[in-house]
C-alpha positions in Angstrom: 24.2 -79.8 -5.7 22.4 -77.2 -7.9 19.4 -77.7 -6.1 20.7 -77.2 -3.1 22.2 -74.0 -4.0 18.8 -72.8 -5.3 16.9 -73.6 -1.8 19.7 -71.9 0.1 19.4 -68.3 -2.5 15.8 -68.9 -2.2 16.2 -69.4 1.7 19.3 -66.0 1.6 16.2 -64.2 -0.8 13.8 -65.0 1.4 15.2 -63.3 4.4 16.8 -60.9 3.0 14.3 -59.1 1.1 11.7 -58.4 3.8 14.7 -57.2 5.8 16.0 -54.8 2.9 12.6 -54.0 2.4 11.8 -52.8 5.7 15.3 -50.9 6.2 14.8 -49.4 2.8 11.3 -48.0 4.2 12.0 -47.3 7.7 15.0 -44.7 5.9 12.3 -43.2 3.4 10.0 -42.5 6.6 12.3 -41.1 8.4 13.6 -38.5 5.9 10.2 -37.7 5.1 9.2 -37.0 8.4 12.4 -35.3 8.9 11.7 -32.9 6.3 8.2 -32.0 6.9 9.4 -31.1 10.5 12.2 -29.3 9.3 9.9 -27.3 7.0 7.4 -26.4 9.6 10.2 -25.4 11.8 11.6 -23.1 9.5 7.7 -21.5 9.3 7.6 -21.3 13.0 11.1 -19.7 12.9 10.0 -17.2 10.8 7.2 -15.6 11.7 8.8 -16.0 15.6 11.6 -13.7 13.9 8.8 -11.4 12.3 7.6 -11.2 16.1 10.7 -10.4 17.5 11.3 -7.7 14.9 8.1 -5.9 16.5 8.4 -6.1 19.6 12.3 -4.8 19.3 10.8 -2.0 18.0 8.0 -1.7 20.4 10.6 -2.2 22.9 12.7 0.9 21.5 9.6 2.9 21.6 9.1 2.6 24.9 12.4 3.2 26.4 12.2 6.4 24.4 8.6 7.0 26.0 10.4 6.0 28.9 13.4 8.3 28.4 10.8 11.0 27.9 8.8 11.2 30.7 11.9 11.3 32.8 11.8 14.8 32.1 9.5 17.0 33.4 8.8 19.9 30.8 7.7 17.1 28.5 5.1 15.5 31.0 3.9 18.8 31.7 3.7 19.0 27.7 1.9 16.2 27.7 -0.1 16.0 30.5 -1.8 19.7 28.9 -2.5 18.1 25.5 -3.6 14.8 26.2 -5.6 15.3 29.3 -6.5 19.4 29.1 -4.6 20.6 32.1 -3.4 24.3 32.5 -1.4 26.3 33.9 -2.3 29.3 36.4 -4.4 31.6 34.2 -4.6 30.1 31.4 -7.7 29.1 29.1 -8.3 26.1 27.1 -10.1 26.1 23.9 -11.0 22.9 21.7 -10.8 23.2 18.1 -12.0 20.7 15.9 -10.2 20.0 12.6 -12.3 20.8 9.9 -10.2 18.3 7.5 -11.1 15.6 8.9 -13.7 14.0 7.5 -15.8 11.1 9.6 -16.5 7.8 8.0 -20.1 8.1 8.8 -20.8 11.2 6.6 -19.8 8.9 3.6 -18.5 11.9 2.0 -16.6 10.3 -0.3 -18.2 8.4 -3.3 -18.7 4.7 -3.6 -17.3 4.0 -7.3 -18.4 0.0 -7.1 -21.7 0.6 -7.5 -20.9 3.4 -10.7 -19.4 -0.1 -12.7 -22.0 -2.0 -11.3 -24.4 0.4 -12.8 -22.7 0.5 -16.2 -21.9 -3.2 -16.1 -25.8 -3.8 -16.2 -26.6 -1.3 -18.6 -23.8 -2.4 -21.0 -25.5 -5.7 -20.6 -29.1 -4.3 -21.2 -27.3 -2.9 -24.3 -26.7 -6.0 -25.8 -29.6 -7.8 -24.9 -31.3 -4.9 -27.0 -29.4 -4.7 -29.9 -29.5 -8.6 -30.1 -33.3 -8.7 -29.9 -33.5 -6.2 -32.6 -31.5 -8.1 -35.2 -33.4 -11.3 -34.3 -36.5 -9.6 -34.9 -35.5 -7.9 -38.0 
């Protein structure tokens, strides 16, 4: 009778395992694909909310514009800076901002290639006062 208790857990066992087993997996699967999706979701959520901030404000910014050139003093305004018109009798002269400096001149000084400079003479430095207590 024992024995035929063991082949019938054995035969239980050996169903039931491979049937746990595969349950048991097919649940850890599932919540980790669950969660990766989740996670990129909330990325894709996010920068669609960082796009939505901008063009709110984009948005805003043209139904000022909008607003704006509804009236016509400010096209006229606008029309004369943008685009040089005048008026009967009147002149326009350019002037060119002297502040402004243009990237080509390179007026303003590289200061990379100052450490770069002192970084290898440093280095020189001690290559020098090494070979001069070696050979002394």
């Amino acid at each position: 009778m024992a024995r035929r208790k063991n082949k019938k857990a054995k035969k239980r066992k050996a169903i039931f395992i491979p049937i746990s087993l595969f349950v048991i997996g097919y649940f850890i699967f599932n919540l980790c694909y669950y969660s990766y999706r989740i996670m990129v979701l909330e990325k894709s959520k996010a920068s669609l909310q960082n796009e939505l901030t901008t063009l709110q404000k984009k948005e805003e910014n043209l139904t000022s514009d909008i607003q704006k050139l509804k009236d016509p003093e400010y096209i006229a305004k606008f029309a004369r800076e943008q685009y040089m018109y005048s008026k009967d009798g009147e002149y326009i002269i350019k002037i060119e901002d002297d502040n402004v400096i243009d990237s080509k001149e390179g007026s303003s000084f590289d200061y990379k290639y100052l450490i770069y400079a002192s970084g290898g003479c440093f280095i020189l430095l001690i290559f020098y006062v090494f070979k001069k207590k070696n050979s002394d």
